[in-house]
C-alpha positions in Angstrom: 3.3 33.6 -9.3 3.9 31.3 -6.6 6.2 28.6 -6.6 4.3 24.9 -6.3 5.2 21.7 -5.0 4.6 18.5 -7.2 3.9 14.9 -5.3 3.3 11.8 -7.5 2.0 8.8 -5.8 2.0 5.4 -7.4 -0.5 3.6 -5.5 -1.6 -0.2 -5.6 -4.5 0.7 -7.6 -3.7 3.9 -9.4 -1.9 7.5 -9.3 -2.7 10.5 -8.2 -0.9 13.6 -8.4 -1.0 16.7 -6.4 0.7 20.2 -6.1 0.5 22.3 -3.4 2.2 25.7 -2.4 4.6 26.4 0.1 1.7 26.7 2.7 1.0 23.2 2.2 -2.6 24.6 0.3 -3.6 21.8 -2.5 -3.4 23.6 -6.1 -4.5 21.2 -8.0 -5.0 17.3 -8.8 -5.3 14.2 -11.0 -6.4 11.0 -10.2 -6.1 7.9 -12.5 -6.1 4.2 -12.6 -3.8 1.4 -14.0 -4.9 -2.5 -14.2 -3.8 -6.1 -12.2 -3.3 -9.2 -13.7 -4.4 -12.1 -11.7 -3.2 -14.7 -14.6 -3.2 -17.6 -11.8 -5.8 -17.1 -8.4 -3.2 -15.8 -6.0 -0.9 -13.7 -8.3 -0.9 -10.2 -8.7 0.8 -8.9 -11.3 1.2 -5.3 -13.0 2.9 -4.0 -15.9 5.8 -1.2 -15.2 5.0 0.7 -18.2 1.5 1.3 -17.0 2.3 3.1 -14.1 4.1 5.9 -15.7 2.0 6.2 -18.6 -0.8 6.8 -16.3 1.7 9.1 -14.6 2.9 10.6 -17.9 -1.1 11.3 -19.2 -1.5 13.3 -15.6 0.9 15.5 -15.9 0.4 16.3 -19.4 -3.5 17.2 -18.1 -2.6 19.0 -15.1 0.5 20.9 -16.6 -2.5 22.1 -19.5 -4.0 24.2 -16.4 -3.7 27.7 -15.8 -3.6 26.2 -12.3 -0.6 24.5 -12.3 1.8 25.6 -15.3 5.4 23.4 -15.6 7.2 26.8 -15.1 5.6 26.7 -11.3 6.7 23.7 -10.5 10.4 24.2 -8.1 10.5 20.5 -7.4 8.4 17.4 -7.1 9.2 13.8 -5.3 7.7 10.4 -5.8 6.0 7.3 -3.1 5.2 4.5 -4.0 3.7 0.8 -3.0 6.1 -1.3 -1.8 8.0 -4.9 -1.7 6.9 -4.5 -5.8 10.6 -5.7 -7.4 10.7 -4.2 -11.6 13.4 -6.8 -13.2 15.3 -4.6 -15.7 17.6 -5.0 -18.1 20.9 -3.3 -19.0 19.3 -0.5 -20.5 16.6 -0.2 -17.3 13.7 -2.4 -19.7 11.7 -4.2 -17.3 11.9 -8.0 -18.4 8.7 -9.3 -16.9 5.2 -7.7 -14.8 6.3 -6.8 -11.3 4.9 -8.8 -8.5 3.1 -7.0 -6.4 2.8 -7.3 -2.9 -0.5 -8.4 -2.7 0.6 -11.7 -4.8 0.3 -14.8 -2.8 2.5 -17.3 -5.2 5.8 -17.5 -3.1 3.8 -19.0 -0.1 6.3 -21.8 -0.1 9.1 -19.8 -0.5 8.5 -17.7 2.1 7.7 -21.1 4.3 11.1 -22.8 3.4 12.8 -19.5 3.7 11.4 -19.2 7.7 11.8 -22.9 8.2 15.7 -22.7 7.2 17.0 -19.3 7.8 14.1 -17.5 9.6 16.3 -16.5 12.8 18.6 -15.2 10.5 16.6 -13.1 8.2 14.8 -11.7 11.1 18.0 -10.5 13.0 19.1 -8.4 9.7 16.4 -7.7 8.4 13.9 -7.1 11.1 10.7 -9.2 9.9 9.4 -12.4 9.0 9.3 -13.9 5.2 6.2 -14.6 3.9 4.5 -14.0 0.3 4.3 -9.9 0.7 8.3 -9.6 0.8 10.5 -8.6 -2.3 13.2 -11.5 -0.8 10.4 -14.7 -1.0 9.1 -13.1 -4.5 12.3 -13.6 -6.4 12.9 -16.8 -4.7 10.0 -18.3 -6.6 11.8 -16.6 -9.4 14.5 -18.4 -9.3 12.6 -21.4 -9.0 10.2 -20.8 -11.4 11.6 -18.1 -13.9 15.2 -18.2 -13.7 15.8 -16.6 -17.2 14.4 -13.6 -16.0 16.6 -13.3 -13.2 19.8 -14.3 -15.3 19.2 -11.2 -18.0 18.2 -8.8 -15.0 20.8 -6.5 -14.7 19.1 -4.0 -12.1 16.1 -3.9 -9.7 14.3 -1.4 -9.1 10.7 -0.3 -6.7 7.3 1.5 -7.7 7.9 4.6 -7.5 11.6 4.7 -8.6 10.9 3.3 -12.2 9.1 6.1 -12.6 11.6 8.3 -11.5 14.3 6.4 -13.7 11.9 8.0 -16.5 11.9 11.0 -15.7 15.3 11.7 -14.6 17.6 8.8 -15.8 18.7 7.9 -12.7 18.7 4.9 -10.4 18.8 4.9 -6.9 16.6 3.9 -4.0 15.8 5.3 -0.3 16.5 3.2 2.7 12.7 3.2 3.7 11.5 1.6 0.4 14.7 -0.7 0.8 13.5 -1.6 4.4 10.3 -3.0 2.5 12.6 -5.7 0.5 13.9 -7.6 3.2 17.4 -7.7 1.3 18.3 -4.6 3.6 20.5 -4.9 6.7 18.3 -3.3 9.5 21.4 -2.1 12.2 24.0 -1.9 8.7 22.1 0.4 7.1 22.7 -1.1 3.8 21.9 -4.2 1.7 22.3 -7.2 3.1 24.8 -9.9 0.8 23.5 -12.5 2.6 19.8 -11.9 2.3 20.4 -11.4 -1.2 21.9 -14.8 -1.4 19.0 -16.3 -0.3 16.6 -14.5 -2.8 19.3 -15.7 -5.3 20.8 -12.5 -6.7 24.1 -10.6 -6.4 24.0 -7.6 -4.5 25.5 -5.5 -7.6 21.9 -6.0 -9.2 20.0 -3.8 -6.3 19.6 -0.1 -6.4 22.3 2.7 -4.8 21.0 4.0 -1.1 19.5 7.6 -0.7 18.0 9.7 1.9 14.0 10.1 0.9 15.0 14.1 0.9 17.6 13.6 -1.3 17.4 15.7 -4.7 18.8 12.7 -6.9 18.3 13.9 -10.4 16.7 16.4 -12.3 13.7 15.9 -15.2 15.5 15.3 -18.2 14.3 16.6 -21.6 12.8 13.5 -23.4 10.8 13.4 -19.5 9.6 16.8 -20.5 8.9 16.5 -24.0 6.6 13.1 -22.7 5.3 15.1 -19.3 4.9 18.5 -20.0 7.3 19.4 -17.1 10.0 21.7 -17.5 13.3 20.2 -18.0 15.7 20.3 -15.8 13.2 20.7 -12.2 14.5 19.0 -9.5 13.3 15.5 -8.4 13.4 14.5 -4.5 14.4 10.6 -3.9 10.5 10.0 -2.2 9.9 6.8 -0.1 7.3 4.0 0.5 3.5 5.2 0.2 3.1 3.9 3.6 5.8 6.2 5.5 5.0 9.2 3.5 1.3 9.1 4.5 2.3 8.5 8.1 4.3 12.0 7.7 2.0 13.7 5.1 -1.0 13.0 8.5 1.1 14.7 10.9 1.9 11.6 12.8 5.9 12.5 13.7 5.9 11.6 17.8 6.3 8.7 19.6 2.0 7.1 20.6 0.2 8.5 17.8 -1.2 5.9 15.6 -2.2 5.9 11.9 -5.1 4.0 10.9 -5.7 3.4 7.2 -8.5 2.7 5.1 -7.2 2.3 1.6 -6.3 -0.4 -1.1 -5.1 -2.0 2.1 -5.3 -1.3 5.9 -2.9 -0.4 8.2 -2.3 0.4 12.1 0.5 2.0 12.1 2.4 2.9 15.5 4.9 5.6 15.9 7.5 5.1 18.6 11.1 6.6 19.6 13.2 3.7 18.4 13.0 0.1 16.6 10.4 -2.0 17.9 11.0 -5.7 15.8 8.6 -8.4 16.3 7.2 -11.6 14.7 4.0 -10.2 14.5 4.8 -7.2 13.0 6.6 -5.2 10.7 9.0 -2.5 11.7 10.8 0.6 9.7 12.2 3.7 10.1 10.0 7.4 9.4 10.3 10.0 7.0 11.5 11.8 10.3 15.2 10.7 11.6 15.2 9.1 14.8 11.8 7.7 14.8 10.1 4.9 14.0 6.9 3.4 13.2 5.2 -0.5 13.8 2.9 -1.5 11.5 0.1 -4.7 11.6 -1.1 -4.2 7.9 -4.2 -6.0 6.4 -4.1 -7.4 2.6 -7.6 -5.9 1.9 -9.3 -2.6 3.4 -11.2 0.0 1.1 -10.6 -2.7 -1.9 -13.3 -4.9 -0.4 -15.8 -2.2 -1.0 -14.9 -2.1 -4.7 -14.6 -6.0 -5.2 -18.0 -5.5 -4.5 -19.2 -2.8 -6.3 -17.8 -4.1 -9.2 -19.2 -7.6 -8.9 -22.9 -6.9 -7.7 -23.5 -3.1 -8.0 -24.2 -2.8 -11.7 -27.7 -1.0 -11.1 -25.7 1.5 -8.6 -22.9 2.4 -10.6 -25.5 3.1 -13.9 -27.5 5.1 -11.4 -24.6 6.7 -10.1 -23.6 8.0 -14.0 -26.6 9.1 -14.5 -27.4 11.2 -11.4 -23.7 12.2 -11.7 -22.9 11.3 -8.2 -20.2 8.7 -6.8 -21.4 4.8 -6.6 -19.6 4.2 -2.9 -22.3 7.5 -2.2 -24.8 6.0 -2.9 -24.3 1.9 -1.5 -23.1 3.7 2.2 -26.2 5.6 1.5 -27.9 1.7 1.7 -25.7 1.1 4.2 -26.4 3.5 6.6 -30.1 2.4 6.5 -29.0 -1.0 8.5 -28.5 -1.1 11.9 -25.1 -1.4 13.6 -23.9 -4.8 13.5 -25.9 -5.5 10.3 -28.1 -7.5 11.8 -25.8 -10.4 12.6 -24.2 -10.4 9.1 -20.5 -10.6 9.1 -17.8 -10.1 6.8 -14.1 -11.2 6.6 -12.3 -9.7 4.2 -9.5 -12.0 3.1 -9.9 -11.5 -0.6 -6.3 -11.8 -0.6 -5.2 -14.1 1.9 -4.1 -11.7 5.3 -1.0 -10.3 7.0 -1.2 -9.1 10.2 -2.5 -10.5 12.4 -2.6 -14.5 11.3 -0.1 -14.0 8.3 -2.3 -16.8 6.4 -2.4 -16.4 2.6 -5.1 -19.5 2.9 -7.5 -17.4 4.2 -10.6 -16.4 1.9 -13.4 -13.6 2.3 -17.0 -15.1 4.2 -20.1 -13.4 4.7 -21.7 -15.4 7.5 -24.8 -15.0 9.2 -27.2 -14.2 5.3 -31.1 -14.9 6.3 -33.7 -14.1 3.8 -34.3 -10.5 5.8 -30.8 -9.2 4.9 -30.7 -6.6 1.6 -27.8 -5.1 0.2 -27.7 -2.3 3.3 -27.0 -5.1 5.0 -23.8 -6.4 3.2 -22.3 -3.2 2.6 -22.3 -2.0 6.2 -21.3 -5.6 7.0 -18.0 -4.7 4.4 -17.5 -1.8 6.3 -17.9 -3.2 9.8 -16.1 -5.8 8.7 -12.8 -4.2 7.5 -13.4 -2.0 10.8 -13.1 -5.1 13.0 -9.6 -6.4 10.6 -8.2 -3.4 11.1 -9.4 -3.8 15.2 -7.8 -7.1 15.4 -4.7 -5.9 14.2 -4.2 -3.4 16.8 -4.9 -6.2 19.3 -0.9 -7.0 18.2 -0.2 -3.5 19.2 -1.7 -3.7 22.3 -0.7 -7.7 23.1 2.9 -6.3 22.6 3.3 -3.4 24.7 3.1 -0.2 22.6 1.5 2.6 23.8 -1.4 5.0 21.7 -2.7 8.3 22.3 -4.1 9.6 19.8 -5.9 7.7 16.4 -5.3 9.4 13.1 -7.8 7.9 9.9 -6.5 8.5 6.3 -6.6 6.7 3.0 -9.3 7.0 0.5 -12.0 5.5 2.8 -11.7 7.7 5.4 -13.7 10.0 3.5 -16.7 8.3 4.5 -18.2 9.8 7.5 -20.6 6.7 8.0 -16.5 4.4 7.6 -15.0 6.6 10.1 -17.6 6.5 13.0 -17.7 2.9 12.2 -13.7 2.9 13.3 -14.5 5.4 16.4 -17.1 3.1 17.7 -15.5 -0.2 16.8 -12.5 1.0 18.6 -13.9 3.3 21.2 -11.8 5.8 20.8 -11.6 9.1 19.4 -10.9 9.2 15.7 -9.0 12.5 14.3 -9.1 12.7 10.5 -5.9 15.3 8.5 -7.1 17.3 5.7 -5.5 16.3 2.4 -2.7 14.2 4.2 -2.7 11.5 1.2 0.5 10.0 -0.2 1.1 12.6 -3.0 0.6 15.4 -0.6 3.1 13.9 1.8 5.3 13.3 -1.4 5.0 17.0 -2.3 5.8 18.1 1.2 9.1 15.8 0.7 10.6 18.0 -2.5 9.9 20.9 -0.5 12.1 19.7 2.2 14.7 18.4 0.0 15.4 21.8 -2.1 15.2 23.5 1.5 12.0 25.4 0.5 11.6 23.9 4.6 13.8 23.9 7.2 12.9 20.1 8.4 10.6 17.3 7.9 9.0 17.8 11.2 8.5 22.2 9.9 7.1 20.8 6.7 4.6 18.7 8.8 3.7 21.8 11.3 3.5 24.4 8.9 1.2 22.5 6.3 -1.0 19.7 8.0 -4.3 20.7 9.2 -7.3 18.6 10.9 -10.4 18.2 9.1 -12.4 17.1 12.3 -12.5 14.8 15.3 -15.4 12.0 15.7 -16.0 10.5 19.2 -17.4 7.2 19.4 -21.4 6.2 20.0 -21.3 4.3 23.7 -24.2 2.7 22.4 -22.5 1.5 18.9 -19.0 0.6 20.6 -20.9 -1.5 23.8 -22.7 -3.3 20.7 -19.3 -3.8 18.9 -17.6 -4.9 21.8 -20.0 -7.8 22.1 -19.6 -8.5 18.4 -16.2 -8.5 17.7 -15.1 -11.5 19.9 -18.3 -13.1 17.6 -16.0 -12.0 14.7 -12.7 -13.2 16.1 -14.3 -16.6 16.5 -15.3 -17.3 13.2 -11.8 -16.4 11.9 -10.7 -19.3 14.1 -13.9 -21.9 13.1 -13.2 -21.2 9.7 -9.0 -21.2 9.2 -8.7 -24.6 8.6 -11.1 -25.0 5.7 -9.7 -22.3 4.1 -6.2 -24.4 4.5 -7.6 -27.4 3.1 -9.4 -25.4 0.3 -6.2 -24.5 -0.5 -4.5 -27.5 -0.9 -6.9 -28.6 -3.5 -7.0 -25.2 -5.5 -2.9 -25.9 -5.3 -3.4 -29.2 -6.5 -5.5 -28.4 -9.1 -3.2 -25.7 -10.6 -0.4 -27.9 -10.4 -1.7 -30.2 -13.0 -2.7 -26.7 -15.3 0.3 -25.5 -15.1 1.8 -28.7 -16.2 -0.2 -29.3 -19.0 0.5 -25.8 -20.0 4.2 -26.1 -20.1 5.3 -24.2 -17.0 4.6 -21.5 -14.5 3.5 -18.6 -17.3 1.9 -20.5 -19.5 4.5 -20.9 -21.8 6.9 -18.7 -23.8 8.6 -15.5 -22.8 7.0 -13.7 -20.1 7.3 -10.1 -21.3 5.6 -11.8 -24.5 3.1 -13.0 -22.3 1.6 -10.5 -19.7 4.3 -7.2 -20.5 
């Protein structure tokens, strides 16, 4: 039989799993979903556990198919969301929730950390600290939680506290490190004095791997929990981000990765380092090259925020034609016109990076009159996202980098009504992968790392194929090109209300947390919300 592939993603929202053979053909896959604590507006919180019992429940299912037996399976390698920190103890039990990256709490962390050290922490590390970075999350720590720090004994990411369960082991690549900003960019190792600054001793973060790197092996309590067969080898695996870049077939300098997913991102692949203040930087899956990213907070999310809030009657119609809800509202949506009628939306659920890096900002539909219907809002969701994602490559364009060629991935980019959207909005040719997600990137990694492939870049030509190319509507992009300036503008009426807004929300959850006797409400955090 043949030999498969296994690649487990750890996503913001959920994990997905997916082995492929050595042709890069998808076997089989599961899908699941784990929850996020907001306990305060702002934070974003998940519990550790969660992600690899969602993991451990997959496997079990998928190893249970004829498809996809344990005795198949020659190696398997992990991604996983990044800048999310899991405070362990001595024995690798995590001692709080993990912050995750869309968490907004360390705002004035991250402000006193650029006010006093920014230059600094820019030169090594190769960004700029604000809420999304590992380094400004455990600053609030220390402020706010410094028993947790004291007891934590090691740190680990996403996706490798998973792999500490499976294989025992505890390492990190250099990619997912990159995402901390503890990590000495030109050093190529972590950085004592960034560490200082989030207030922890270097000794506490992770050993440094390739993302190739077969670092363990899945040990037999794994297996008796898993289904998979002790002893297979487990590939080091990187940042969800990176590995989808790869897993597309974006590996040369000008190609650009657009996705639609929990969050957006333009990503921008290019021959060496590129740092800026606007941007983020880090290295690729491939050696030698590099990718620029302007990332969004909130992309495909936005679409579910809403279906969850208002599409009740959908998703019961949905069940009961046995059909997917997001079919059926871009079904509505496709009934508006472009530019919904003068309806926009902003889609700063969760404050925005790239390219205002403004946690302040909140979500807006502007422009309602009694004539728009749901349609309406839901294709103002998409369009909106679309022009986010627009105004973010604005940064790529403002600072010099070059783009041929636009690839669309993430879960959205299924849509074909999203991705002409995209084409039109940017008026440019949009090329969409087939089955380049995170997992199947991840599963193209092990392959690599037990040499089942001679390279990353063979991997990449010998398994990623296009699905199709969509060239945008003149008519829709002229129409966008008048409305996105429209768009830009209310950004810009709008961004200092949001900062006073703030101020009073902050204000008012001063005096709660007060009253409640500190920043968790009181008591031990893993009591509280592990």
């Amino acid at each position: 039989m043949t030999d498969l592939l296994l690649g487990i993603d750890i996503g913001t929202s959920g994990c997905k799993i997916t082995a492929i053979d050595g042709q890069g053909r998808i076997v089989d896959t599961a899908l699941g979903e784990y929850q996020t604590a907001h306990p305060h507006a702002g934070w974003s919180e998940q519990n550790p556990h969660d992600w690899y019992a969602v993991a451990r429940r997959l496997l079990r299912a998928m190893l249970a198919r004829p498809a996809c037996q344990a005795g198949r399976i020659v190696a398997l390698s992990l991604d996983g969301s990044t800048h999310n920190a899991v405070l362990a103890d001595a024995g690798f039990r995590p001692l709080r929730p993990a912050i995750m990256w869309t968490d907004q709490r360390s705002v004035r962390q991250a402000a006193r950390l650029e006010a006093d050290s920014g230059a600094e922490i820019f030169r090594i590390g190769y960004q700029k600290p604000t809420p999304t970075w590992t380094l400004p999350q455990l600053a609030w720590l220390a402020e706010h939680e410094p028993e947790a720090l004291r007891r934590t004994e090691h740190i680990l990411f996403t996706k490798d506290y998973v792999r500490y369960r499976l294989t025992g082991t505890w390492e990190t690549d250099h990619i997912e490190a990159q995402g901390s900003l503890l990590y000495d960019m030109a050093g190529r190792t972590w950085s004592a004095e960034l560490s200082r600054l989030a207030g922890i001793p270097v000794s506490i973060l992770p050993p440094l791997v390739a993302p190739t790197d077969v670092v363990g092996a899945v040990t037999a309590a794994a297996a008796a929990e898993t289904g998979l067969a002790a002893g297979t080898p487990v590939v080091a695996g990187c940042s969800d981000s990176a590995v989808e870049d790869y897993a597309a077939g974006a590996i040369r300098p000008g190609q650009m990765i657009l996705k639609l997913a929990t969050a957006g991102n333009v990503n921008v692949m290019t021959a060496k380092a590129c740092p800026h203040a606007r941007t983020l930087t880090y290295s690729h899956v491939v050696p030698g090259l590099w990718y620029t990213v302007a990332a969004t907070n909130t992309a495909a999310s936005a679409e579910r925020w809403f279906r969850d809030v208002f599409c009740q009657d959908e998703c019961r119609r949905a069940a009961e034609q046995g059909t997917s809800v997001y079919a059926l509202l871009q079904a509505i949506a496709a009934e508006a016109p472009p530019g919904a009628e003068g309806l926009f939306f902003h889609p700063y659920l969760l404050g925005e990076r790239s390219p205002y890096w403004d946690a302040n900002l909140r979500g807006s539909f502007v422009g309602a009159t009694m004539r728009h219907g749901k349609g309406h809002f839901v294709r103002a969701i998409l369009e909106g996202v679309a022009y986010s994602l627009r105004d973010c490559f604005r940064t790529i364009e403002e600072i010099g980098l070059a783009v041929d060629e636009i690839r669309l991935i993430g879960g959205g980019a299924q849509s074909d009504l999203w991705a002409q959207i995209l084409a039109d909005v940017f008026n440019m040719p949009i090329v969409r992968p087939a089955g380049c997600d995170a997992s199947f990137g991840a599963a193209l990694l092990a392959g690599v790392g037990i040499g089942l492939f001679p390279s990353e870049a063979a991997a990449v030509n010998q398994c990623v194929q296009i699905r199709d190319r969509l060239e945008p509507n003149p008519a829709a992009a002229a129409l966008y090109a008048e409305l996105f300036p429209v768009y830009c503008r209310i950004h810009d009426d709008l961004a200092g209300t949001y900062a006073r807004l703030a101020a009073m929300l902050d204000g008012q959850k001063a005096r709660t947390l007060s009253a409640a006797g500190g920043a968790t409400g009181g008591g031990s955090p893993t009591e509280n919300r592990l």
